[in-house]
C-alpha positions as CSV (number, residue, x, y, z in Angstrom):
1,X,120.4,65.3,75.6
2,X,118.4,68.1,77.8
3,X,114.9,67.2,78.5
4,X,112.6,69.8,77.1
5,X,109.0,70.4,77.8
6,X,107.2,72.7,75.2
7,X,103.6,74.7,75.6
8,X,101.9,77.2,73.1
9,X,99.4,79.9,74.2
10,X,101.1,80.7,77.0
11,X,100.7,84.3,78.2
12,X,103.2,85.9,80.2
13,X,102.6,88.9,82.7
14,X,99.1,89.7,81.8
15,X,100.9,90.2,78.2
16,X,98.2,91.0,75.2
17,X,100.0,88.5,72.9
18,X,100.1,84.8,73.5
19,X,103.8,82.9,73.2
20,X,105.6,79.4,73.5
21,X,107.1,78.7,77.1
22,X,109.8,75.8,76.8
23,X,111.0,74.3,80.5
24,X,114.6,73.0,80.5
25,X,116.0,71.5,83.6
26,X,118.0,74.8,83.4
27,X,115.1,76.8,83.8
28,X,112.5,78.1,81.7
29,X,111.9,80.8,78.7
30,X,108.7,82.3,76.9
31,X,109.4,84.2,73.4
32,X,106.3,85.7,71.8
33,X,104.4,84.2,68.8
34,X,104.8,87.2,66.4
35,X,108.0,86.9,67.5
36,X,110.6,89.4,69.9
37,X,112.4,89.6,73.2
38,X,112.1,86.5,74.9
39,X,112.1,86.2,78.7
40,X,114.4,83.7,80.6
41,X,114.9,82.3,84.4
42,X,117.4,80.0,85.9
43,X,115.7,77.3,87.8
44,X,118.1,78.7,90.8
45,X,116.1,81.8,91.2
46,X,112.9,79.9,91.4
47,X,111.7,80.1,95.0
48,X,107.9,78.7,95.1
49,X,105.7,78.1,92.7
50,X,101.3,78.0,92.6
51,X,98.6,76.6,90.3
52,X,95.5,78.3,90.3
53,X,92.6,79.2,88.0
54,X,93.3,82.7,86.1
55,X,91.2,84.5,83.1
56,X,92.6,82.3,80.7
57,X,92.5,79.0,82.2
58,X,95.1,77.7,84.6
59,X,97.9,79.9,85.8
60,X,101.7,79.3,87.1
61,X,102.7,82.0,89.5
62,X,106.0,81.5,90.6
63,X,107.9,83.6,93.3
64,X,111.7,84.3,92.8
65,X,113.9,84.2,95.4
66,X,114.8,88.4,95.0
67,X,110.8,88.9,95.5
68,X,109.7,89.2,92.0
69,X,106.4,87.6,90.8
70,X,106.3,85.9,87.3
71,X,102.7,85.1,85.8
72,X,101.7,82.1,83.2
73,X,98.8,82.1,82.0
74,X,96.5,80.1,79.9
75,X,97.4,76.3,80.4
76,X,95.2,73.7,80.5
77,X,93.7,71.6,83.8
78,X,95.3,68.4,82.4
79,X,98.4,70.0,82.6
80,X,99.2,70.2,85.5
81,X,100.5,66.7,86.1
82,X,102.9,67.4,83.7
83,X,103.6,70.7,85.3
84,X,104.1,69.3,88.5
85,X,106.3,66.4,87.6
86,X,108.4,69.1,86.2
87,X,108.6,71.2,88.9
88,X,109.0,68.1,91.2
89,X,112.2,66.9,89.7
90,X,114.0,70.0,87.7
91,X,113.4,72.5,90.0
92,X,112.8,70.9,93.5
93,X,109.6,73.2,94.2
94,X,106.4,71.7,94.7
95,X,103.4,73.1,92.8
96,X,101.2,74.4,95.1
97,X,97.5,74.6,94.4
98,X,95.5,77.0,95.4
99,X,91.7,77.6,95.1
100,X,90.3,81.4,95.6
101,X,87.4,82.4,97.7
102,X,84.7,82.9,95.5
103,X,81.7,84.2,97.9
104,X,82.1,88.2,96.7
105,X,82.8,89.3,100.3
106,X,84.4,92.3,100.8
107,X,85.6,91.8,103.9
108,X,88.2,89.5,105.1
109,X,91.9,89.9,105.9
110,X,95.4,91.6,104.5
111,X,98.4,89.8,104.9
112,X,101.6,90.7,103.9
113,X,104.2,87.9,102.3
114,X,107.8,88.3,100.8
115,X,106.4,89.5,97.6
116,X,102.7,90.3,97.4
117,X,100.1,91.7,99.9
118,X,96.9,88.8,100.2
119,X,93.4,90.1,101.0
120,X,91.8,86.1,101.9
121,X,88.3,85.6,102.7
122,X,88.3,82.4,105.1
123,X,91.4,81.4,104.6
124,X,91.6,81.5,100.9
125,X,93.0,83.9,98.5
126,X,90.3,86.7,97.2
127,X,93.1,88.8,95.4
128,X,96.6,89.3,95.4
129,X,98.9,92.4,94.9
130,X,102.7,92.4,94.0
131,X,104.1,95.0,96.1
132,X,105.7,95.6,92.5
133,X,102.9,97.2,91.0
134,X,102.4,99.1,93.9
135,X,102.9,102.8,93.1
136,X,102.0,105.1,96.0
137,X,100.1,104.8,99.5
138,X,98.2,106.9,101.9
139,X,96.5,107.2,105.2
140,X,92.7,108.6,104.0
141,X,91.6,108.5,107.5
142,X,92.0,107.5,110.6
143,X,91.1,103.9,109.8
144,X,91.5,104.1,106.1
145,X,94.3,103.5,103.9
146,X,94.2,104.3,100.1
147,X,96.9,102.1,97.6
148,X,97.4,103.4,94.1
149,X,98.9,101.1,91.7
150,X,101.0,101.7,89.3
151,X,100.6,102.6,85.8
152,X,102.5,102.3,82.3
153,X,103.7,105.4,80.4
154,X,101.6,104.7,77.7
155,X,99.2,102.0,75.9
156,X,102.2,100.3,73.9
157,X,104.2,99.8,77.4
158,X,103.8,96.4,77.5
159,X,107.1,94.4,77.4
160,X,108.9,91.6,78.8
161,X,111.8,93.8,79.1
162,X,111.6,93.9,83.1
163,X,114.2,94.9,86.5
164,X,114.5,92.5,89.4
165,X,110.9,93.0,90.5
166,X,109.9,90.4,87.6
167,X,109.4,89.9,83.9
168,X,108.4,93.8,83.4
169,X,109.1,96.9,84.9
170,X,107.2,98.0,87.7
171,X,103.8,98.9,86.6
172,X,103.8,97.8,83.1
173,X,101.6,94.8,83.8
174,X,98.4,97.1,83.9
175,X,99.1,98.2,80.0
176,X,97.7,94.6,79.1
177,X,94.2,95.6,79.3
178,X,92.2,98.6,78.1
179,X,90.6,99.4,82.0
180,X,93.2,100.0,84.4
181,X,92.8,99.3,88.2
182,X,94.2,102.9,90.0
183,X,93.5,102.3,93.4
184,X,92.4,100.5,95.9
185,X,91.1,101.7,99.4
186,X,91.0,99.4,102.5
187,X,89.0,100.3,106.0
188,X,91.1,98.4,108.9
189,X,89.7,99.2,112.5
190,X,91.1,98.6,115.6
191,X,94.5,98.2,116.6
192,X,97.0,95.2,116.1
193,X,101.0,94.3,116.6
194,X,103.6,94.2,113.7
195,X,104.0,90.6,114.6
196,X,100.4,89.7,113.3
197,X,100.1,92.0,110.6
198,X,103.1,91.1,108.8
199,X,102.5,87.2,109.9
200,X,105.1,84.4,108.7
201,X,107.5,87.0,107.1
202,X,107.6,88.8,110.8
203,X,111.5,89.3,111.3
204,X,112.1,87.7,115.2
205,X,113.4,91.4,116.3
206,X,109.4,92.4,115.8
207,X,107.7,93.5,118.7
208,X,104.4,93.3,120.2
209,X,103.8,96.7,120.8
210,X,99.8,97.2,119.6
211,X,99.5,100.0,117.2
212,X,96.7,101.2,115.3
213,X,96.1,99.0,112.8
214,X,95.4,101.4,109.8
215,X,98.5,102.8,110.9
216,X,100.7,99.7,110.8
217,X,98.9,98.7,107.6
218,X,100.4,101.7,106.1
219,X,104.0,101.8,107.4
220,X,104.4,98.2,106.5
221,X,103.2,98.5,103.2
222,X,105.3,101.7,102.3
223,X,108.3,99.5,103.8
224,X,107.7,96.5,101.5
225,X,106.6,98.2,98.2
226,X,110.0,100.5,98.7
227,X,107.2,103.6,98.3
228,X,109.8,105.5,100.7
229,X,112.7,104.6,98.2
230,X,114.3,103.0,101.5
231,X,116.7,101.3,98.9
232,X,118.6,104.8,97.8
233,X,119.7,107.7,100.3
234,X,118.6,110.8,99.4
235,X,120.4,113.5,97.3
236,X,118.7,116.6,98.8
237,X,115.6,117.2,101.1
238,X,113.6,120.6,101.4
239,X,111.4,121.1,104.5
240,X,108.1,122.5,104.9
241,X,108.0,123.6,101.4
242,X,104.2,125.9,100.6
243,X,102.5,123.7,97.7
244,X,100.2,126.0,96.0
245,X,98.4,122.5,94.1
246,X,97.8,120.2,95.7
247,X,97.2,122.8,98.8
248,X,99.2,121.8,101.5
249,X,102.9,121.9,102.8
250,X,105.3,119.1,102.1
251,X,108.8,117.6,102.4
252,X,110.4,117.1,99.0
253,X,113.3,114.4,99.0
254,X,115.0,113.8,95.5
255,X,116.1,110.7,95.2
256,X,118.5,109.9,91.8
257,X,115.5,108.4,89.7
258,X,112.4,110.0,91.8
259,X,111.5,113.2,94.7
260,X,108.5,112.1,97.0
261,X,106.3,114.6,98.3
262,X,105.8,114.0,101.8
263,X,102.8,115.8,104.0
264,X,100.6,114.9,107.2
265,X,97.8,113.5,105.1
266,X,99.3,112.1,101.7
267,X,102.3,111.1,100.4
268,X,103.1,111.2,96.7
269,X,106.2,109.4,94.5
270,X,107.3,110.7,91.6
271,X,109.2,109.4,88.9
272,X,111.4,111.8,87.0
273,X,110.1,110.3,83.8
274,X,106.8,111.8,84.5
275,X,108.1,115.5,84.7
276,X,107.2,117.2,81.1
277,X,107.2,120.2,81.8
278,X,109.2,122.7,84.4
279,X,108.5,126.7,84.7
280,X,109.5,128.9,87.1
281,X,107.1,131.7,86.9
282,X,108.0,135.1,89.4
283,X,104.5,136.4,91.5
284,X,103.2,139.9,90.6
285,X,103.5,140.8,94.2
286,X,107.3,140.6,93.7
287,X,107.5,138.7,97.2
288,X,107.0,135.3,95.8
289,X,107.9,133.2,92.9
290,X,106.1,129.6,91.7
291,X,107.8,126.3,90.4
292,X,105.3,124.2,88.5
293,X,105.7,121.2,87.3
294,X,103.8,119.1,84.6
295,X,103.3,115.6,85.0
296,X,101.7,113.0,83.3
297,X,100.3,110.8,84.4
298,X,98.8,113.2,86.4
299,X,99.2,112.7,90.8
300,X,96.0,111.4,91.8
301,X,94.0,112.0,95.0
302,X,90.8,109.7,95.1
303,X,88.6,111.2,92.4
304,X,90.8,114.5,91.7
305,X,93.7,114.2,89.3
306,X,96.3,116.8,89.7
307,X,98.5,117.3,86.1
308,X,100.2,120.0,87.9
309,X,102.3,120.4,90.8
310,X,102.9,124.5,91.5
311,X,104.8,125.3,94.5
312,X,105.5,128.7,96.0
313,X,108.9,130.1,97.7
314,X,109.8,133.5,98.7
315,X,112.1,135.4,97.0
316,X,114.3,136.5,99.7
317,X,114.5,133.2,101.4
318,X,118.0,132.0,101.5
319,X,119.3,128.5,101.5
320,X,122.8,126.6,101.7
321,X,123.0,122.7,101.4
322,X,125.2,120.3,100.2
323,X,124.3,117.5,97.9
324,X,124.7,113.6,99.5
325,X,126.8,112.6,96.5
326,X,130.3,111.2,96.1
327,X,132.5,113.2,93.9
328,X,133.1,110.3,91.7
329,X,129.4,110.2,91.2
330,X,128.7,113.7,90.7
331,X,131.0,113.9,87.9
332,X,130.1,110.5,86.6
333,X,126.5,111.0,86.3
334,X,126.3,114.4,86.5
335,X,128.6,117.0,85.3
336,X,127.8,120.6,84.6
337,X,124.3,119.4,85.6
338,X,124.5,120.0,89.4
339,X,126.9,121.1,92.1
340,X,128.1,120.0,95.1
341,X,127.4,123.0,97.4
342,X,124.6,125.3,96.9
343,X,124.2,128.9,98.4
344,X,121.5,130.8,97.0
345,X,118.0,132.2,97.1
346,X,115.6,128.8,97.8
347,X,113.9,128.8,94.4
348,X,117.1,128.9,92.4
349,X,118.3,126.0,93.9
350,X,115.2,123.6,94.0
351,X,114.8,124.7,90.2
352,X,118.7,123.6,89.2
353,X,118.2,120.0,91.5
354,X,115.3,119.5,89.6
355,X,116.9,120.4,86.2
356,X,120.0,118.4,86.8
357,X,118.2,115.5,88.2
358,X,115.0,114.9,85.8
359,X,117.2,116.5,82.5
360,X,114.1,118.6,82.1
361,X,114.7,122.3,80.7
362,X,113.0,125.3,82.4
363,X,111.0,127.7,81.0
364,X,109.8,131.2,81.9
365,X,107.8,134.0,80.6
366,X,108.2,135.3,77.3
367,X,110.5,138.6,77.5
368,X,108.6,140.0,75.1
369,X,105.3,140.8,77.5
370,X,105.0,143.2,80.1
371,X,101.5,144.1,82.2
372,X,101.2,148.0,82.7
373,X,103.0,147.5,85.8
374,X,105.8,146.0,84.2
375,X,104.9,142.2,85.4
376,X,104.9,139.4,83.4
377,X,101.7,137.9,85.5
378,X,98.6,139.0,84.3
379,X,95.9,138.7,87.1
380,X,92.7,137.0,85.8
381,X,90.3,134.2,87.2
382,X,89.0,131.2,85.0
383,X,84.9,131.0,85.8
384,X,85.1,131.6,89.7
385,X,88.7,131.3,90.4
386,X,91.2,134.3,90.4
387,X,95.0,133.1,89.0
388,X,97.6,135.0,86.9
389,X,97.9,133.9,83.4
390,X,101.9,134.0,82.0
391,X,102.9,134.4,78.4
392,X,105.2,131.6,77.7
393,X,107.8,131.5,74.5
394,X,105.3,128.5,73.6
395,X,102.2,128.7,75.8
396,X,99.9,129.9,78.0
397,X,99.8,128.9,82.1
398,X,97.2,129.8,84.2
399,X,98.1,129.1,87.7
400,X,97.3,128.1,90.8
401,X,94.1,126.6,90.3
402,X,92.7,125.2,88.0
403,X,96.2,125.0,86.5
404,X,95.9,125.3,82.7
405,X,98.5,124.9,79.8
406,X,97.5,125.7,76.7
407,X,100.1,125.7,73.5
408,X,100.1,128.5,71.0
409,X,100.3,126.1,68.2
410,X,96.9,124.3,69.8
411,X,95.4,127.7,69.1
412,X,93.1,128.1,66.6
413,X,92.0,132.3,67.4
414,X,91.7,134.4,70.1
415,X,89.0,137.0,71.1
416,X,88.8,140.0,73.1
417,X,85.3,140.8,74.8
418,X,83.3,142.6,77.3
419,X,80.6,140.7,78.8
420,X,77.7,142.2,79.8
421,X,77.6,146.3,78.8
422,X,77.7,148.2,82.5
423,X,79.9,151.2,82.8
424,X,82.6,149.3,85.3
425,X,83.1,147.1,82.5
426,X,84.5,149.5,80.5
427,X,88.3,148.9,83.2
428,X,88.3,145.2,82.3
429,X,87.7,142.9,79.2
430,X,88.0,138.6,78.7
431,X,90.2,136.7,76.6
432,X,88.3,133.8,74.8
433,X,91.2,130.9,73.4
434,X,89.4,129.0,71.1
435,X,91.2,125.4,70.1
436,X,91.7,123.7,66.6
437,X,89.9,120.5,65.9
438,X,87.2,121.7,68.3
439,X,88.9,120.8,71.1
440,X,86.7,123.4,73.3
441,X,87.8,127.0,74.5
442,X,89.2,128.4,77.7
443,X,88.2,132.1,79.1
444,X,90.2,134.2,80.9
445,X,88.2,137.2,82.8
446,X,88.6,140.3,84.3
447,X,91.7,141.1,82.8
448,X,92.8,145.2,82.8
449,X,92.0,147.1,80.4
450,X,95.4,148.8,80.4
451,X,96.9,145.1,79.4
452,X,94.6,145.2,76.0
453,X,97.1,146.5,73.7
454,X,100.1,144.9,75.1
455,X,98.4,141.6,74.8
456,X,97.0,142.3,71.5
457,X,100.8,143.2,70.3
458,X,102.3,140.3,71.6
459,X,99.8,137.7,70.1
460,X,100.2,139.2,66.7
461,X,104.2,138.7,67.2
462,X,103.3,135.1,67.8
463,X,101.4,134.6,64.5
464,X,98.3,134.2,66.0
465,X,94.8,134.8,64.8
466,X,93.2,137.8,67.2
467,X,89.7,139.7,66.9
468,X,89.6,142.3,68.8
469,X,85.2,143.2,69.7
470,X,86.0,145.6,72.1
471,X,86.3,148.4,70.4
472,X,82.7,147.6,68.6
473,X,81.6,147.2,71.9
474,X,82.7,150.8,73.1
475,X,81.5,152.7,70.2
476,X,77.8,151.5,70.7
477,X,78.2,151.7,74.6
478,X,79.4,155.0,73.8
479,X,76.7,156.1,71.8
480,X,74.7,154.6,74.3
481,X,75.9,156.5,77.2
482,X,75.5,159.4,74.7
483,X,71.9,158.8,74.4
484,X,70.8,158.4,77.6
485,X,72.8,161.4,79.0
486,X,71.0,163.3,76.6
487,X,67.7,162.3,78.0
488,X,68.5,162.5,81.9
489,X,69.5,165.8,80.1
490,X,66.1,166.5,79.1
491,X,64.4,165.4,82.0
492,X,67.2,167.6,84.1
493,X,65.2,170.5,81.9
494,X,61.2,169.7,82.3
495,X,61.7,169.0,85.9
496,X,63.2,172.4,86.1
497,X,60.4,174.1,84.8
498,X,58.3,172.4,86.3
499,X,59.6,173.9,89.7
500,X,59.6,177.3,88.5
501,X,55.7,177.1,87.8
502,X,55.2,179.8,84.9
503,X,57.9,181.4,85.3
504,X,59.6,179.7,81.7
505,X,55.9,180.0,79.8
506,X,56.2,181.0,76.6
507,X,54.4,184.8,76.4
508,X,52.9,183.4,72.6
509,X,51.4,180.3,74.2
510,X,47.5,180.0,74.9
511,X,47.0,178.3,78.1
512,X,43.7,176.5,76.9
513,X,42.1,175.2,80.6
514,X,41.6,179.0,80.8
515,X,38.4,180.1,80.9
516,X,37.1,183.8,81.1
517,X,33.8,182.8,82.3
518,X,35.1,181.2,85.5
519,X,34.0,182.6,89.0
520,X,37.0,182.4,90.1
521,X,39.7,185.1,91.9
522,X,42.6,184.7,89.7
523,X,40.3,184.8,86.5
524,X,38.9,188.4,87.8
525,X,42.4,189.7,87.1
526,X,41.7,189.4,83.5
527,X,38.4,190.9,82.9
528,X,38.0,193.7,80.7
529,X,37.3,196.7,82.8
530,X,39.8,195.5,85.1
531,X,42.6,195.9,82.7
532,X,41.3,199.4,81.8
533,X,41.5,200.5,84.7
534,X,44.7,199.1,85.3
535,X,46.9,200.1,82.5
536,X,45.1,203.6,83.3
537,X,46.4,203.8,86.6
538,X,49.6,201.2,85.8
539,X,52.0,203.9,86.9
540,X,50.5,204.5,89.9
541,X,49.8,201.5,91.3
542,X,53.5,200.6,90.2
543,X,54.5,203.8,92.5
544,X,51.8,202.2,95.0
545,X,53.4,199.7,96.4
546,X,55.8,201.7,98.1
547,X,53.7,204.2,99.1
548,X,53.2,205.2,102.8
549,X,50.2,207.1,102.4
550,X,47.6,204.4,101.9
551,X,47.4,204.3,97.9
552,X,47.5,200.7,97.7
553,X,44.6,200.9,100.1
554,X,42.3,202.6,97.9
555,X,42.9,200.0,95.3
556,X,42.2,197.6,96.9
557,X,38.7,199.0,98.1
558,X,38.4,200.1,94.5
559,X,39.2,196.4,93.3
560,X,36.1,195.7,96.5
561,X,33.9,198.1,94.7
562,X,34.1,196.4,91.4
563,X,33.2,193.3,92.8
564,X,29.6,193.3,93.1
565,X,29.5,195.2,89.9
566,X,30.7,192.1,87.6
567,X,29.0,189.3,89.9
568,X,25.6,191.2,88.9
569,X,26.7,191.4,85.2
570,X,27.5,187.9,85.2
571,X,25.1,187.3,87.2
């Protein structure tokens, strides 16, 4: 009868439900409490195995002999006697233990084994990493190198249901918990050889050439975690491709189950899985045309998450390649999904390798909408950053940047405004998108006026709820307008008067700062006796003015005359 050893509580890869582990001399299982899949090794993969304290208790972590990582968790310290007697006899391994550094430094050293990189503080273990939750890598700087780690797919993607790289698929250990280590970023000055970076696992054919260590750390790491996908060749590689987000130029390489993303400062992988969205949107400056792609979980780059990938390719730009596939294969895994040979316009053919690869469909702009100049981009900026915004079958996409996908059923109403009331605003007018369950808004400015209607048409087509406060707005900016033309009007008039001197008087009016008593000149004109004897003489002092004989003389020596005459009256 087989020898069995039984222990309940036992938690397997970080899992978030305890189970019973059972070691035979055949190897070892673990089912779940609640019950499900259960896990199972043959003691002939079992390559080393450790003890060491963990978060619930004692922990077995034992190394396979393909470089997976398998975790225990939550025995007891008196079992590992036991545990050792059993490894000891059924399995020929000796349990190794190991104690952790425990001083908070966070400096030490990174060394690289067959299936986990080991930052140790003074010789002892601070952390491990299995180069199987290892997602993606970068050089930050010259002497900095950023690791992201994988991540699950969702909360729920927690099974035991793993590949060769352990019990679960790579990343799916970091589901366990609600916070989720994303990255990591290690400073490594100086320089260094392969030999002593990679240390006991250094093949003999290593050489001693000193390197920049950051440098090194990075190449080795993307070498062990398979980051590169060094395991696959790849299907089809674009060079020097214009990314619009993130902003840069990269190589893509589209590997059967992932592309990478390959530039002078980062590096991105990509799982297929992670596409969920595809559009290939054309430029208004019909020169250039954008393939954007939506991901999730978004690419991250330190802080800054990136949900969209948008590239840009010319139009005219011409390519012919040939896929890196058997024949077999291609119509195996993928008939009337890609072709062998490809000779066409660049966009067209990264858009039909992505759709045959990643399954996805592609969409483009509704063929319902057209700008005024017969575009299907509308040009618009979000706050201080201009885009074009496309009207989807489903959804609006504001691109490049901020990209922004918002899903007509999301959309709770939609207003047209003018913000702020200055003539030039009357040539452009915002879209306000408000969301259901109060899920916020998103404004799209400086938008042509021309597009109003078109956009107002197409929205209605689409069912959704529009309010249209422009034309409010125009009627009382037009009244406005009215109003005050009318008064620079006015002012137009009084300031023209006001030139002319008396000119526009009324005849009826009384100027009342007249005053007959007055000593002065112009007052004279209107005294009594003077009018007499003007309107007496009226004729001839009209004919006087003209007259060469001296006439206008004698009035004014007559005018002289009179003079004295009213001084002394008044006098």
């Amino acid at each position: 009868m087989t020898a069995i050893e039984n222990f309940d509580n036992i938690y397997l890869d970080l899992s978030k439900e305890s189970g019973k582990c059972r070691f035979a001399e055949t190897g070892f299982g673990w089912k779940p409490t609640a019950g499900g899949e259960t896990f199972t090794l043959d003691h002939s993969n079992i390559s080393n195995a450790q003890w060491s304290r963990a978060s619930k208790g004692y922990e077995i972590k034992i190394l396979q002999r393909n470089s997976g990582i398998i975790q225990l968790d939550g025995f007891q310290q008196e079992d590992y006697e036991r545990l050792s007697k059993i490894f000891k006899n059924w399995y020929s391994t000796v349990l190794e233990s190991k104690e952790h550094a425990l001083r908070g430094w966070n400096w030490g050293k990174a060394e690289f084994s067959k299936a986990e990189v080991t930052f140790s503080v003074q010789n002892r273990p601070a952390f491990e990493i299995p180069y199987s939750e290892i997602g993606n890598t970068n050089l930050a700087g010259r002497n900095e190198v950023a690791v992201e780690l994988s991540l699950p797919q969702n909360a729920n993607d927690t099974g035991t249901n793993g590949n060769l790289g352990g019990a679960r698929a790579k990343g799916k250990k970091a589901g366990a918990g609600k916070d989720q280590l994303v990255e990591m970023r290690f400073y490594i000055p100086g320089v260094t050889t392969r030999k002593e970076a990679e240390g006991e696992d250094a093949g003999s054919d290593v050489g001693d050439e000193e390197k920049n260590a950051a440098s090194l750390f990075y190449e080795t790491l993307l070498e062990k975690a398979e980051i590169g996908e060094t395991a696959g060749d790849t299907i089809a590689t674009f060079l020097d491709v214009l990314h619009l987000t993130p902003r840069g130029r990269f190589d893509i390489d589209m590997y059967e189950a992932s592309f990478r993303l390959r530039g002078k400062t980062y590096d991105y992988k990509i799982q297929y899985d992670a596409i969920k969205k595809f559009m290939v949107l054309p430029k208004p400056d019909d020169m250039h045309c954008m393939l954007c792609i939506g991901l999730d979980p978004p690419l991250r780059q330190g802080q800054t998450r990136y949900p969209f990938v948008v590239m840009q390719f010319k139009k005219d730009e011409e390519v012919t390649i040939d896929l890196n596939l058997e024949e077999a294969e291609l119509q195996s895994k993928y008939k009337d999904k890609l072709d062998p040979h490809y000779e066409e316009p660049l966009h067209h053919v990264v858009a039909k390798i992505f759709r045959g690869l990643a399954n996805k469909k592609i969409s483009s702009p509704a063929k319902d909408f057209l700008t005024h100049r017969s575009q299907y981009g509308i040009k618009c900026s979000i706050k201080a950053s201009e885009g074009f915004l496309y009207c989807l079958e489903k959804a609006f996409m504001f691109v490049p940047k901020p990209a922004t996908y918002i899903a007509y059923e999301q959309t709770q109403s939609i207003t047209f405004s003018r913000v702020g009331g200055a003539v030039s605003a009357l040539s452009t007018f915002d879209i306000t998108v408000l969301m259901k369950n109060g899920a916020g808004s998103s404004q799209f400015s400086n938008i042509n006026r021309e597009d109003l209607k078109a956009l107002e048409t197409f929205f209605k087509l689409k069912g959704l709820r529009v309010k249209n406060e422009i034309d409010e707005d125009a009627n009382m900016l037009a009244a406005a307008l009215r109003e005050q033309v009318m008064e620079e009007s006015d002012e137009e008039m009084v300031g023209a008067k006001a030139d002319r001197g008396s000119a526009d008087e009324d005849e009826e009016s009384v100027d009342e700062d007249f005053q007959a008593d007055s000593e002065s000149d112009v007052a004279e004109e209107f005294d009594s006796d003077h009018e007499s004897s003007g309107s007496a003489s009226g004729s001839d002092a009209e004919s006087g003015v003209n007259d060469d004989d001296g006439d206008e003389d004698e009035m004014d020596q007559e005018d002289e005359d009179e003079q004295p005459k009213k001084k002394k009256k008044t006098g």
